[in-house]
C-alpha positions in Angstrom: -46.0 37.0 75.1 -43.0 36.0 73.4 -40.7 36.7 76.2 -42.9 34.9 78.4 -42.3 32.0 76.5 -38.5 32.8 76.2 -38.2 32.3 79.9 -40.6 29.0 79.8 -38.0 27.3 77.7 -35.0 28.7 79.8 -36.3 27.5 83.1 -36.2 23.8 81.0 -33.0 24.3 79.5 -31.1 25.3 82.8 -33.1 23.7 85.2 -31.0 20.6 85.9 -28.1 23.1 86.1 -29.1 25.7 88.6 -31.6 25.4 91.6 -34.7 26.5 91.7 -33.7 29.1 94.1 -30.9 30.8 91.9 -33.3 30.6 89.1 -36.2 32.6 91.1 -33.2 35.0 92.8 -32.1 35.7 88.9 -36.0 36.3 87.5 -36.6 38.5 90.5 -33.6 40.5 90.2 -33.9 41.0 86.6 -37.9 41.8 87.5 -36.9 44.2 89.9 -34.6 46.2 87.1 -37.3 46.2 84.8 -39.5 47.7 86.9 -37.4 50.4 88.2 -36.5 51.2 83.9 -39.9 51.5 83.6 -40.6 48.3 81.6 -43.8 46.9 83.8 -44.9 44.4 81.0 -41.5 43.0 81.0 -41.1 43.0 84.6 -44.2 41.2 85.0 -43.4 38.0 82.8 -39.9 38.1 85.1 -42.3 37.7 88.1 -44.6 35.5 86.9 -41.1 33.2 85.8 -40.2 33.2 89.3 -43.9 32.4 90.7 -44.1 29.7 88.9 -41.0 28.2 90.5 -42.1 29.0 93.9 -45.6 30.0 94.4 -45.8 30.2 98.1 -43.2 33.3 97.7 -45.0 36.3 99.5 -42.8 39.0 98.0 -43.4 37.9 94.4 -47.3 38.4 94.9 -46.5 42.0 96.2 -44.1 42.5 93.4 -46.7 41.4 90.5 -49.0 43.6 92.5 -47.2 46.5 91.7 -46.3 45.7 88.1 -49.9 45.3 88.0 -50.8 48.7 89.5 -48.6 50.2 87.0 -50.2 48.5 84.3 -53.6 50.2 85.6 -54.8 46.7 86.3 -56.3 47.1 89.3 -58.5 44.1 89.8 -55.1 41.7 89.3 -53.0 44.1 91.8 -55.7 43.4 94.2 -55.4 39.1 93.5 -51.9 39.8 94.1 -51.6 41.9 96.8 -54.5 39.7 99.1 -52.9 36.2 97.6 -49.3 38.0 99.2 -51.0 39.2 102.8 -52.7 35.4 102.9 -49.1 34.1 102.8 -47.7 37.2 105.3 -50.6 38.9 107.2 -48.0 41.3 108.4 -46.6 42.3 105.0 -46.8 46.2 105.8 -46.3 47.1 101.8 -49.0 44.8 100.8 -51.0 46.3 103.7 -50.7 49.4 102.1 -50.7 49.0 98.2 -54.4 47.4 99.3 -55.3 50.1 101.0 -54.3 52.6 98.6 -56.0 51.0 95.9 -59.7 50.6 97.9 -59.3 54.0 99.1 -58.6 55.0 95.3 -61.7 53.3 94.3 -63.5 54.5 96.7 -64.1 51.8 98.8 -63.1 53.4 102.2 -65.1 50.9 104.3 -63.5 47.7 103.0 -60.0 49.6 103.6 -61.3 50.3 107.5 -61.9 46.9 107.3 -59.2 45.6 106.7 -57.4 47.3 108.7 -59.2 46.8 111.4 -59.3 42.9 110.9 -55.6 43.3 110.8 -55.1 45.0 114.4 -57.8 42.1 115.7 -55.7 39.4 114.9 -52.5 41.2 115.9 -52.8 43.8 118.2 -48.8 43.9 118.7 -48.0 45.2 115.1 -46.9 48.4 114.7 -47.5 48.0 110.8 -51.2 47.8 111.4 -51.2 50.9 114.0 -49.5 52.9 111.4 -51.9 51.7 108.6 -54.8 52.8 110.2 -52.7 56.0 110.9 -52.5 56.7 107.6 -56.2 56.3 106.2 -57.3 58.8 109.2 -54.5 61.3 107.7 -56.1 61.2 104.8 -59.3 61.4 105.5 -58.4 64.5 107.1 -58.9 63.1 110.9 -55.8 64.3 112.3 -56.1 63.4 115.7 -57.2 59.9 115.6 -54.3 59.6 113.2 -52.0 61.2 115.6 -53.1 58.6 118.5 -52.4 55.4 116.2 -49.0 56.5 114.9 -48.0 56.8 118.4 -48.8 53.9 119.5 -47.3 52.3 116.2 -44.2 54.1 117.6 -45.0 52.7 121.0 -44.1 49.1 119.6 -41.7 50.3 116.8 -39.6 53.0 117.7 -37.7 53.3 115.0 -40.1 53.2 112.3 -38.6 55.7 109.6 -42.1 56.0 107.9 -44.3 56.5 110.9 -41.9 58.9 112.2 -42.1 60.9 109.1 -46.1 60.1 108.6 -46.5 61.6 112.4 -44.1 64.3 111.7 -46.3 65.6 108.7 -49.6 65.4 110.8 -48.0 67.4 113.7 -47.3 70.0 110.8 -51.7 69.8 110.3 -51.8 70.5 113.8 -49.5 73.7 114.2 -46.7 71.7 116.1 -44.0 72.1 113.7 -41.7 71.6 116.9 -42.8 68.5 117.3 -42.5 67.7 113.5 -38.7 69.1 113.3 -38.1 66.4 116.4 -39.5 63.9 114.2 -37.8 64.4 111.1 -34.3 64.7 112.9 -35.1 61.4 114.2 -36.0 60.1 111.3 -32.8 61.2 109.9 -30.6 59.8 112.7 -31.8 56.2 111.5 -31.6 56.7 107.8 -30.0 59.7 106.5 -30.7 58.8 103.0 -33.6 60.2 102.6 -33.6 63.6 100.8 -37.7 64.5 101.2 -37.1 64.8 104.9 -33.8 66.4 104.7 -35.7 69.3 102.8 -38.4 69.1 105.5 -36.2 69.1 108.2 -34.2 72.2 105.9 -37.9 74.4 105.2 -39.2 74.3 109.0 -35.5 75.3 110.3 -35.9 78.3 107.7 -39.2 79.0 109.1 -37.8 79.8 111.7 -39.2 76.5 113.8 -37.2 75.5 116.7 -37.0 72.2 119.0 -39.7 72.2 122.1 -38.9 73.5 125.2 -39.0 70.5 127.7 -42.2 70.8 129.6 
């Protein structure tokens, strides 16, 4: 509480100093190091400094939602998460920090829902296909979750996180082939990601090769 206040009376003492702007840029960076130390209350009352300069920011709402999650408040991450998706239907994190927390409570038909809602009003978004991937992966319906990966990939080609998301459901399906094809592509578009790497590393071990062109 009393930091929250301590940032009340800076935003009057510097406000005829500084934009607006600089100020939310300088609560949201300092929210975002918080966070990643670990310190969610404290990142919190940074985000909630910078909402209440701008309140139409998207990206704040997903950020409190995840301080919020972290926190084990679950009903606020859910305010925040639907308040950021109202601002950015196609807000793919927000999408998906939802979904993870119905499907956490149990609420698996609200996430379908959703979901489904979302590829109505915009059957071009690969987000959507991949989010609806992702809930038949783990409810253990591989196939249908095969199909709407690919045709996330269909619109978004290079999709790092589809690409991986497909790569592990070809594993479910004994097509480690297909899976090693995935994660090198994955890889080609962003080598920095050391989870795939060791994928790509254990099914090459395996003894797993490429596909033979049909």
């Amino acid at each position: 509480m009393f930091r929250w206040l301590v940032l009340i009376i800076i935003v009057g003492m510097v406000g005829c100093n500084q934009t607006n702007q600089e100020l939310v840029k300088d609560y949201h960076n300092d929210g975002m190091q918080l966070f990643k130390m670990g310190r969610y209350s404290d990142a919190q009352e940074s985000f909630q400094a910078a909402q209440q300069l701008q309140p139409a920011d998207p990206g704040i709402y997903y950020n409190l939602g995840q301080t919020y999650d972290y926190l084990k408040r679950p009903y606020d991450a859910e305010k925040c998460y639907k308040e950021c998706i109202v601002r950015s239907p196609n807000h793919a994190g927000a999408r998906h920090a939802l979904t993870v927390l119905l499907m956490n409570q149990n609420r698996q038909d609200e996430a379908v829902k959703g979901i489904e809602d979302w590829l109505a009003k915009n059957p071009n978004c690969a987000a959507a296909y991949a989010e609806d991937g992702w809930i038949w992966k783990t409810a253990g319906d591989m196939p249908r979750a095969q199909s709407r990966y690919q045709q996330a990939l269909s619109l978004d080609p290079s999709d790092t996180r589809t690409l991986v998301e497909l790569a592990f459901v070809y594993e479910k399906l004994n097509r480690p082939d297909r899976s090693l094809v995935l994660y090198q592509r994955a890889l080609e578009i962003n080598p920095h990601q050391l989870a795939v790497k060791k994928d790509l590393e254990r099914l090459r071990s395996s003894g797993t090769a490429l596909p033979h062109p049909d």
